[in-house]
C-alpha angles and dihedrals in degrees: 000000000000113000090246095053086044096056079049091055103048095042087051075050095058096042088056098053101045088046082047092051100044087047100048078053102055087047083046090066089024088064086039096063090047100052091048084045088053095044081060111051082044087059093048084045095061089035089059088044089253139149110247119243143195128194120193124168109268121273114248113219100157140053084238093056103044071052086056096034084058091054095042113025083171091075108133141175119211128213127205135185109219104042136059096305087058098113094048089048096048084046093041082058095044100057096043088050088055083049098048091055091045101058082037077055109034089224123126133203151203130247079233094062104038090055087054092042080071103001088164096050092044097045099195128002091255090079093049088054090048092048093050087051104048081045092058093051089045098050089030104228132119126264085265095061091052085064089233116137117205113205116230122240096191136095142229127193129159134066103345139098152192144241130184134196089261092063091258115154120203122187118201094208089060079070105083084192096035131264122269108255110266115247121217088044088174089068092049131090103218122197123190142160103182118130088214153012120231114199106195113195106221128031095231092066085041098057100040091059089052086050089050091049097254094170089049089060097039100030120205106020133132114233117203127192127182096186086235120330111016116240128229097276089047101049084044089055098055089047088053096046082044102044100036114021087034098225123150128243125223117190119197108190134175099274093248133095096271089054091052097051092053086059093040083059092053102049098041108014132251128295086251101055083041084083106107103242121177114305113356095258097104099050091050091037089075095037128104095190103180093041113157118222096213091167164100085331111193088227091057100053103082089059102054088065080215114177126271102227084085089048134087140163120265108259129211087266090045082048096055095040090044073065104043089057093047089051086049101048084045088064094067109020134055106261088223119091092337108149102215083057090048087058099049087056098053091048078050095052090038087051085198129111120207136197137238082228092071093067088062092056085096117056115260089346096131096045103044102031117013101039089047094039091062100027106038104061090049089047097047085044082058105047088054098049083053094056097045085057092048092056097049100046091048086053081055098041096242126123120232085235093056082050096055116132082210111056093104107063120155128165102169 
């Protein structure tokens, strides 16, 4: 990335974190007013003799009900104590009343920690996660205003590095098995000057091209792992390298339907993050919306010749789950010559799924002839792109950063 480019990236950095902080502050005393306003109505509930209720727009966990949701933005779900949704109302209250102490306080927690505050009410941290879910969507407001931090799983390695408030500086490249994905990115100065970012499904895959020399082939790129699905700082991570260091994404996924889906989540977000909540930050904050699926493609598979003992035939889970995605990608894209939809028919008619494991059956195939193969002509493409608008923007006296289409970003 050219100095200029660079100045350009960090300021659009700054801007983003200042605009994320102010905004996580409004939805702090947003969420504030409507936890004091349902205490309320529970009180004049009990005084009336009443069973307390909540009512929260519904959550949308399928490509047929955000259908539904578009025709009828109205959809709720209502909560009552003293029937069978007692025990999610009484555990709704609990945690915004946790929430509530913690913005009075200006204090913040882990999922971890709430769920040993009151191991035994809350029973496994799956039920914390869905509370402070279902909370988010009641009080609209995003995860960041309920004061809860969620650790990251995944790793970075590559050309990029970090900088914290103290004047620490971290480099990725000094972690021969990659760093654990900061968390707080807003608080971080970040410096890069990969041409891509390459987000790798499983860990395994991840650490056996860094074992093969990957960044010595390809030179300055950025390679991401979520170690399955990517949680929410990951997936933060790659928007930010996308939307504001413009650099593009590359996902290679087990060519399967679960692999797919990983990749689906990237590019578009999750079902979850999909809920409308308050202004639409917080939805295009975890996208990657021009992500590229580099691989394994179904189409391609055959060939590769690639072994069989990755391989497997799809069965009736893999089915159901091959439909679920289609119905997914059919949510964002035209059904009609779209090329992400192309892929998911040909897995259908293989009826095999196949393993990123396969490309590896051959030594340092994947590193030194599949991945280039793919990677090296685009990037060149775009180098050279780079330098012909450097060029033309120095004969008129302008710099590529003052050019930047994305010099005006606001999320407040």
């Amino acid at each position: 990335m050219e100095p200029d480019s660079s100045q350009s990236s960090q300021q659009l950095m700054t801007d983003y974190s200042q605009s994320f902080l102010t905004s996580v502050q409004n939805h702090k005393e947003n969420a504030k007013t409507r936890i004091e306003e349902c205490v309320l109505a529970i009180i004049d509930s009990i005084t009336a003799r009443q069973f307390p209720t909540i009512i929260r727009p519904r959550l949308l966990t399928s490509a047929k009900e955000m259908r539904k949701a578009a025709n009828n933005p109205n959809l709720a779900t209502k909560i009552t104590f003293g029937g069978r949704s007692s025990r999610s109302f009484t555990m709704q209250v609990y945690i915004m009343s946790l929430v509530y102490r913690m913005i009075q306080q200006n204090q913040s927690s882990t999922i971890r920690d709430l769920f040993y505050e009151n191991m035994n009410f809350f029973g496994n941290q799956s039920r914390v996660v869905n509370a402070l879910r279902e909370v988010s969507l009641f009080l609209k407001v995003p995860r960041e205003a309920l004061c809860v931090e969620a650790s990251a799983k995944g790793l970075v390695a590559g050309s990029i590095s970090f900088r914290n408030p103290n004047g620490e500086v971290i480099q990725a490249m000094d972690f021969r098995h990659g760093m654990i994905v900061p968390n707080k990115l807003h608080d971080l100065t970040i410096t890069t000057n990969a041409r891509c970012v390459l987000f790798v499904e499983k860990d395994a895959i991840f650490q056996r091209l860094l074992d093969e020399g990957i960044f010595e082939v390809l030179g300055s790129i950025i390679m991401i792992t979520g170690k399955g699905y990517p949680d929410y700082q990951t997936r933060r991570l790659m928007s930010i390298l996308n939307r504001i260091y413009q650099l593009k994404v590359y996902a290679l996924v087990d060519c399967d339907p679960y692999g797919i889906e990983i990749a689906a989540v990237v590019k578009w977000g999750s079902y979850i993050n999909s809920n409308a909540i308050g202004d639409d930050m917080w939805a295009c904050d975890l996208s990657v919306p021009d992500l590229v699926w580099l691989g394994l493609l179904p189409s391609e598979v055959s060939s590769l010749s690639l072994t069989l003992n990755a391989s497997a035939e799809l069965n009736d889970r893999d089915r159901k789950k091959l439909e679920s995605v289609h119905a997914r990608i059919g949510l964002y894209e035209e059904q009609d010559q779209n090329p992400w939809l192309q892929e998911v028919n040909i897995l259908k008619e293989l009826g095999r799924k196949t393993e990123l494991e396969a490309l590896f059956a051959s030594s340092m195939f994947t590193t030194r002839v599949y991945l280039p193969s793919k990677l090296l002509p685009v990037l060149s493409q775009r180098d050279n792109n780079r330098y012909f608008a450097r060029s033309v923007n120095r004969r008129n006296g302008s710099s590529v950063a003052g050019s930047s289409p994305r010099s005006n970003i606001s999320f407040a």
